[in-house]
Structure formats: structure tokens, C-alpha cells
C-alpha positions in Angstrom: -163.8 32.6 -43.2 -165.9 33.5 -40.6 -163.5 35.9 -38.7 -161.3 37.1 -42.2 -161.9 40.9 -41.5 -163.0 41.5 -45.0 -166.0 39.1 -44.5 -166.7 40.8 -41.5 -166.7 44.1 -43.3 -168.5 43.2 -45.9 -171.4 42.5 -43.4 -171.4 45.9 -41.8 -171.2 47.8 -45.3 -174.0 45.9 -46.2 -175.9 47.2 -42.9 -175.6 50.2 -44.0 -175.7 50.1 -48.1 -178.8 47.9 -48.3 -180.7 47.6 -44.6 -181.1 43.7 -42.6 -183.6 42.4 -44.5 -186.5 42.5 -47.5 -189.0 41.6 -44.7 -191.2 39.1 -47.8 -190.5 36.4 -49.6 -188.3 36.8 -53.0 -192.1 35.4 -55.4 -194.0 38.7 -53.7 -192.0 41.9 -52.9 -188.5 40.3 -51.5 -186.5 40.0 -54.4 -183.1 41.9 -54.4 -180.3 42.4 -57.0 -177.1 41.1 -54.7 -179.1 37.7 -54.9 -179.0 37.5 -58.5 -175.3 38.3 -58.5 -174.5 36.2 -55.9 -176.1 33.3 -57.7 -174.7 33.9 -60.5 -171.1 33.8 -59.0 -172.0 30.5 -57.2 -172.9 28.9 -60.0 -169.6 30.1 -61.5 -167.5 28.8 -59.0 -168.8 25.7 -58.6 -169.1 25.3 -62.3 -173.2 24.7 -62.1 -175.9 25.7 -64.8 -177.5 27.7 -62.2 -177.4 28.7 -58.5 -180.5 29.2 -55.9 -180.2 31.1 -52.7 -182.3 29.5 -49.5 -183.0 30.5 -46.3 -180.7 28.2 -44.7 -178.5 24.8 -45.4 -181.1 22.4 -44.0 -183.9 23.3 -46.1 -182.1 22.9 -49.3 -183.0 19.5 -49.9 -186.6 20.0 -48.7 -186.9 22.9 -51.1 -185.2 20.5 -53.9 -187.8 17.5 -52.7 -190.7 19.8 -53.1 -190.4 20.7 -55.9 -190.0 17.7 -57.8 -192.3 15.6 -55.8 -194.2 12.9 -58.0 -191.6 13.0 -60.5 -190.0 9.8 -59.0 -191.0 6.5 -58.4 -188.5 5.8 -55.3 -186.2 7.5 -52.8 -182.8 6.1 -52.2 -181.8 7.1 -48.6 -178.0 6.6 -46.9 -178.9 5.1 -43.4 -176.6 7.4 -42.3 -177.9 10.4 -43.9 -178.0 13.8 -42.7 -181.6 14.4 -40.5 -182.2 16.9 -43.6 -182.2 14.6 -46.2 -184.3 12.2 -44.4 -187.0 15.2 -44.1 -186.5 16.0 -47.2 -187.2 12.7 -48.6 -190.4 12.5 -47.2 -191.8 15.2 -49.2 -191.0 13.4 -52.4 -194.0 11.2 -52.2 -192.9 8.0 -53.1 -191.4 5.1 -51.0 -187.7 5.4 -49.1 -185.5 2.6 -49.7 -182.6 3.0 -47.6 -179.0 1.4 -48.4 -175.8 0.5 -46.2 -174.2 3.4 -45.9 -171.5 4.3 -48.5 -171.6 -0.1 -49.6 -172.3 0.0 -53.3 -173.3 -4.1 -53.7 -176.2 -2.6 -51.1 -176.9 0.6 -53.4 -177.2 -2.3 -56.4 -179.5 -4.2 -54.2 -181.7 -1.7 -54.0 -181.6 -0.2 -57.6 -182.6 -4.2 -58.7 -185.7 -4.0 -56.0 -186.9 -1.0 -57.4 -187.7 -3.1 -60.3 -187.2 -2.4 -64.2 -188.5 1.1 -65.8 -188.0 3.0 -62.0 -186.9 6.5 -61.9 -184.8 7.1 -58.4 -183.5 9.6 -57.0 -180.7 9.1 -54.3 -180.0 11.6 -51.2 -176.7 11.3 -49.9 -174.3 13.5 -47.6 -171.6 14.4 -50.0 -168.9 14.4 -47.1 -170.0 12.7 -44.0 -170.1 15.0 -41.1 -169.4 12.3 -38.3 -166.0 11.5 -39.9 -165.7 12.9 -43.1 -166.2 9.9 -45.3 -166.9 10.6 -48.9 -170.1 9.2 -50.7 -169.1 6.8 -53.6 -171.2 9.2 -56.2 -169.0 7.8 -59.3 -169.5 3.9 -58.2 -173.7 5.3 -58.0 -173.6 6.9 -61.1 -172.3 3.7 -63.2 -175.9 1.6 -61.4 -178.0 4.4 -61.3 -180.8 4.7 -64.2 -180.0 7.2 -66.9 -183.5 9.1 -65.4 -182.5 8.8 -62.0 -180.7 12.0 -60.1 -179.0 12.1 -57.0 -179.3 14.8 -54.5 -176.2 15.4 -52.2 -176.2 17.4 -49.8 -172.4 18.5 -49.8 -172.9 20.8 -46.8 -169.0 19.8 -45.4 -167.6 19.5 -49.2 -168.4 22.4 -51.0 -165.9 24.8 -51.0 -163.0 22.3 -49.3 -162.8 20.0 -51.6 -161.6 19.1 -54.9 -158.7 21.3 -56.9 -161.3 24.1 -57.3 -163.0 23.6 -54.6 -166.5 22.4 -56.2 -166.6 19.9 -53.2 -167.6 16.1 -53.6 -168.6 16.3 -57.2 -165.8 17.5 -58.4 -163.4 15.3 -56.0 -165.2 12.0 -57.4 -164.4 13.8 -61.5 -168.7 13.5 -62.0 -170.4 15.0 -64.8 -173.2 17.1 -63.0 -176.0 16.0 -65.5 -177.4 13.4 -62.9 -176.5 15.6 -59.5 -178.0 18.1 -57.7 -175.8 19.8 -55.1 -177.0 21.5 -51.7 -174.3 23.8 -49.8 -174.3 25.6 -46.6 -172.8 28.7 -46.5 -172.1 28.7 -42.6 -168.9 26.3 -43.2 -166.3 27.0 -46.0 -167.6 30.3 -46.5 -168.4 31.4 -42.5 -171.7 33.3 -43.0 -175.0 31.6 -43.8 -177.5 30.6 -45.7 -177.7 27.9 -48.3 -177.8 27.4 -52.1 -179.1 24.7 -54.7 -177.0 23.7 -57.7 -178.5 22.6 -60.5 -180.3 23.3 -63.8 -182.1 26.3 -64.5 -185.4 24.2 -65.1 -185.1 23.3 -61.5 -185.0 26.9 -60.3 -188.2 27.2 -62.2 -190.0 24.6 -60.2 -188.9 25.4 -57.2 -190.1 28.8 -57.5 -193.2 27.0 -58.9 -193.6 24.5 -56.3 -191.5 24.5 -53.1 -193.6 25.7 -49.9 -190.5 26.0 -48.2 -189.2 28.1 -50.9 -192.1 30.2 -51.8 -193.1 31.0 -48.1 -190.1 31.9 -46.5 -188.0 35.1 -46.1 -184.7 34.8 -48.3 -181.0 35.8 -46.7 -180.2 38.9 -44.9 -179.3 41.5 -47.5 -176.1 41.8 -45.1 -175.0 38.5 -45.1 -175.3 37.8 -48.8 -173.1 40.4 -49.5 -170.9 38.9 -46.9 -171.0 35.6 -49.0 -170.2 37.5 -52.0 -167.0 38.5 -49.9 -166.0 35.3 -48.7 -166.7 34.0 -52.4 -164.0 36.6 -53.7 -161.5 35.1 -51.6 -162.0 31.5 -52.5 -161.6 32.5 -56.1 -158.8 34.5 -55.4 -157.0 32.8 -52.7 -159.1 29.5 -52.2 -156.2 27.4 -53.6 -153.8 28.5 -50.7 -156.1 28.2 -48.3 -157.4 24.7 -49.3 -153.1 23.5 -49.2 -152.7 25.3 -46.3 -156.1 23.4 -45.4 -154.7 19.8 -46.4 -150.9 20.8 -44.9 -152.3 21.1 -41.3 -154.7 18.2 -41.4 -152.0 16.2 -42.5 -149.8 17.2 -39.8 -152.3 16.3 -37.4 -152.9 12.9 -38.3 -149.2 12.2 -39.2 -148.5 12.7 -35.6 -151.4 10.7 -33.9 -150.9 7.6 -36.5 -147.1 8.1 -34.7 -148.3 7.4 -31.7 -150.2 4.5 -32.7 -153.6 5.7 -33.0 -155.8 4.3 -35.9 -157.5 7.1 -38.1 -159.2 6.7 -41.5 -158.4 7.9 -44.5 -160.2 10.9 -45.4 -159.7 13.9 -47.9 -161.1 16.2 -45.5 -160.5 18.1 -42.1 -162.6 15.6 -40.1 -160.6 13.5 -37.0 -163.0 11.6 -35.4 -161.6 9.9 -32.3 -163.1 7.7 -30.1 -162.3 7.1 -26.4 -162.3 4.0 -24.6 -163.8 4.3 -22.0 -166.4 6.7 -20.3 -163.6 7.7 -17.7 -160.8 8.6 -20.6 -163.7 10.6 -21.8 -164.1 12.3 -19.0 -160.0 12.7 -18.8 -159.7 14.3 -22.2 -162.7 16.6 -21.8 -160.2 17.8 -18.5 -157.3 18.0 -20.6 -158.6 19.8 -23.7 -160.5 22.3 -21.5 -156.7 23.0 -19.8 -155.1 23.5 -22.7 -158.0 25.8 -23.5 -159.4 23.8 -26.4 -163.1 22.9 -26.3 -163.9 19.3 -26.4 -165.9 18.9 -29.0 -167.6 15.6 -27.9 -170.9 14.7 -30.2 -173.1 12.5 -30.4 -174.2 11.0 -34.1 -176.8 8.1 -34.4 -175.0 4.6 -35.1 -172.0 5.8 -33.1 -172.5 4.5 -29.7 -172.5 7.0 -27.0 -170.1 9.6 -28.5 -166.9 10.7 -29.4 -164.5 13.3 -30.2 -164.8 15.1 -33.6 -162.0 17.6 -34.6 -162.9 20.2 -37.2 -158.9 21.1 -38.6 -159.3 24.7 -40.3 -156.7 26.7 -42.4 -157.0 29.3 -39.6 -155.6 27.0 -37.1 -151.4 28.3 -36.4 -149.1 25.1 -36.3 -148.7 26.1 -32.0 -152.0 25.7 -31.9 -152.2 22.2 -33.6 -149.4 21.2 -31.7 -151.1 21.7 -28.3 -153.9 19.6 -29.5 -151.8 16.9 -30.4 -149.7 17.2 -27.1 -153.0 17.0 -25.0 -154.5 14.1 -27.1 -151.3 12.0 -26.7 -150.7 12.5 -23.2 -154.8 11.5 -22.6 
């Protein structure tokens, strides 16, 4: 979405319709109308009690943490967490357990060590962005306490996933009463930003309580109604673009598992791939920069010293998937 011309529009009309920004924070003199409506949308789409606009993606779960710090007697951390979650669990002021990542016998190991009468709450990426494994939220849910809450941050889900696009919660068919999703509005929806999902109580105390929150500029007037935008388009044509989504990540892998490359099975538009060696590294970066594709080699913590993480989009034309498959086959 972040190059569909009426996004792009909707940035400049909001240039000139509403100015760049409210230059305070929206508790003093920087609230706006569009972020009302746009919150209100959000929360529609994603079928959410309410909607909160932050600054940006990462902060969501430190705004979240803030503002219900003390109310929990543990944190519940994914070893392989998001960097965001882990700064956001340190604000919660109470001790971080963390589990395997994604192993449920481990997540019931650490429920059971928290002891009888705790009150956890559970940070989790939604979607993993190193491969685009999905977090077991369901299999949590059945071991979590019936006062604990889980916080994912579904930066890579929401918007791709599930039939609506309501990202992991709705892909894993969980009631929202225990959950409290965190979305980016750089990826499905191409501009910025972020947003909490939740209950209206908890937009309460976070305008109450979240330093993060309560001290920091909100979103460019410009971009939120660019948001507002790229929301019309997912209700309108999010379906197609989601199959169209699934139909070219599917090609993809269909024709790397036919040359004999292992991939996992993921629902989303993640390909990680890993090279053998430092000089086939090396050889592919060559290759992909030739075919004029960028290699987009990164670096995650507790995956060795890199690898190769393809981002499929709807936007991508079946050519251009093509090459990329051509290029890694012959590397």
C-alpha cells in the first residue's frame, strides 16, 4: 500500500486540508478529529472494543506496559521476542520469565513456576518477523489464568492475515477478551504509525498513565489521513489483495520446494532461506543484485550469522517473482 496512488494522495490532500502536524501531545493541545475517526475505523476493522493511535509500532507495547504496570504479578517473555516487547516488559515492574519460543509444554512450565493465585501477562510477536512463524495464542489461552492477558504484538499479522484480515487473533479463531493487539501501520497499510487494540478501559489508563503516551507528539495529521486511505482499501478490496497475497507466495514456495529446497510452513509472506556457506552468500548477494533484486540479507539473534529473508507482497507481478526464483535456483 505504500505506493497505491490513492494512499499517496491522500497524504498530500492532507498537507494541504489539515497542515504536518499538531506540534503537542493529544492530553494538552494536540488532539485532532481524523484520530478519532481513524480509531474508530480501526477498531471496526479489526473487530476491537476500541482503537489507540501511537506515535510509532515499537512503542505500542511500552505504552500498553505503562500503563498497566503493577497490575501483574509476572511477565511471560518469548525468547525470541521482538526487541520491543522485551523493552516493554521491563516497564511492567514485575519479574520476566521467559519461555521456548512458540513450545507450549515450556509456556506450561512457566505458568506452574509462577505458582497458584499469579496474574501473567504474556508478550508475544503475533507473526514472527525472522520467518513468519505464528505464536500458538489458542494453545496459551487454554493454560493461561482466567486474569492473565497476553500482549502481541502482531506488527507482520495485522492486516495479512486471517479471512478479514484481523491478523494473528483472528487466524488462531481467539476470543479477544484475554488479548491485547499492537499493529504497525508501516507494513500492511504502507504509511506509519501504530495503534493498540483493546478495551476502552485500557485507553483510559493509558492516557492516565503511559509516559510514552502522554509525552509524545501523536501521527502526522498527513499520514493519518493516509491510513484512513489505505484502511478504505482493505475493507473494500483487502480480500483480493490478501488471495492475490497468498497466490504469489504460494507460487514462490511451490517452485523452490521443486527444486528441493526445504521451507516451512507458514501462513504468511515470509521465505526465509539460509545459505550454506559464507561464499554462496556472497554468490547470491551477486546474483540478486544482477537481476536487480536487493538481497535482503538480515541478521536476527538465535540465527547464526544471517540469512536471506524474502518479504512476498501482492504488488509483486508474476515476471517479477519469476526472476527471483530463476536467480535463487541457479545460486
Amino acid at each position: 500500500m505504500a505506493e497505491h496512488p490513492a494512499v499517496l494522495k491522500a497524504v498530500t490532500d492532507g498537507v494541504k486540508k489539515f497542515g504536518l502536524n499538531v506540534a503537542a501531545s493529544r492530553v494538552t493541545t494536540g488532539h485532532h478529529k481524523i484520530y478519532e475517526v481513524l480509531e474508530a475505523e480501526l477498531a471496526q476493522f479489526f473487530g476491537a472494543e476500541d482503537a489507540l493511535l501511537v506515535s510509532n509500532g515499537y512503542v505500542t507495547g511500552m505504552v500498553v506496559a505503562q500503563a498497566l504496570a503493577g497490575n501483574f504479578s509476572h511477565a511471560l517473555l518469548d525468547e525470541r521476542a521482538h526487541p520491543a516487547l522485551l523493552d516493554a516488559a521491563e516497564q511492567l515492574n514485575c519479574p520476566i520469565f521467559k519461555f521456548k519460543h512458540r513450545e507450549v509444554e515450556d509456556f506450561k512450565r512457566v505458568i506452574v513456576r509462577c505458582g497458584r493465585g499469579a496474574r501473567p501477562i504474556v508478550l508475544t510477536d503475533g507473526m514472527f518477523a525472522p520467518d513468519g512463524s505464528i505464536a500458538p495464542l489458542k494453545a496459551y489461552l487454554k493454560y493461561l489464568p482466567r486474569d492473565g492477558i497476553i500482549l502481541v504484538d502482531d506488527a507482520h499479522g495485522g492486516g495479512v492475515l486471517g479471512k478479514r484480515g484481523q491478523g494473528t487473533v483472528e487466524l488462531e479463531g481467539v476470543r479477544r477478551r484475554q488479548i491485547i493487539q499492537c499493529l504497525t501501520l508501516s507494513k500492511a497499510f504502507g504509511v506509519f504509525g501504530g495503534a493498540v487494540l483493546g478495551a476502552r478501559e485500557l485507553r483510559a489508563k493509558i492516557f492516565e498513565r503511559s509516559r510514552a503516551f502522554i509525552g509524545s507528539t501523536p501521527l502526522p495529521l498527513p499520514l493519518a489521513n493516509a491510513v484512513l486511505q489505505s484502511l478504505k482499501i482493505l475493507k473494500g478490496r483487502g480480500r483480493d489483495l490478501r488471495e492475490q497475497l497468498n497466490k504469489n507466495v504460494e507460487h514462490v514456495r511451490t517452485a523452490l520446494r521443486n527444486t528441493g529446497m526445504g521451507l516451512l510452513e507458514t501462513p504468511g509472506p515470509i521465505i526465509p532461506l539460509f545459505a550454506k556457506s559464507p561464499s554462496q552468500t556472497r554468490l547470491l548477494k551477486k546474483h540478486l543484485l544482477a537481476a536487480g533484486i536487493l538481497p535482503p540479507f538480515v541478521k536476527y539473534p538465535g540465527f547464526g550469522d544471517g540469512y536471506f529473508r524474502f518479504a512476498i507482497s501482492s504488488g509483486h507481478s508474476r515476471p517479477q517473482l519469476d526472476k527471483l526464483v530463476k536467480v535463487l535456483k541457479n545460486s
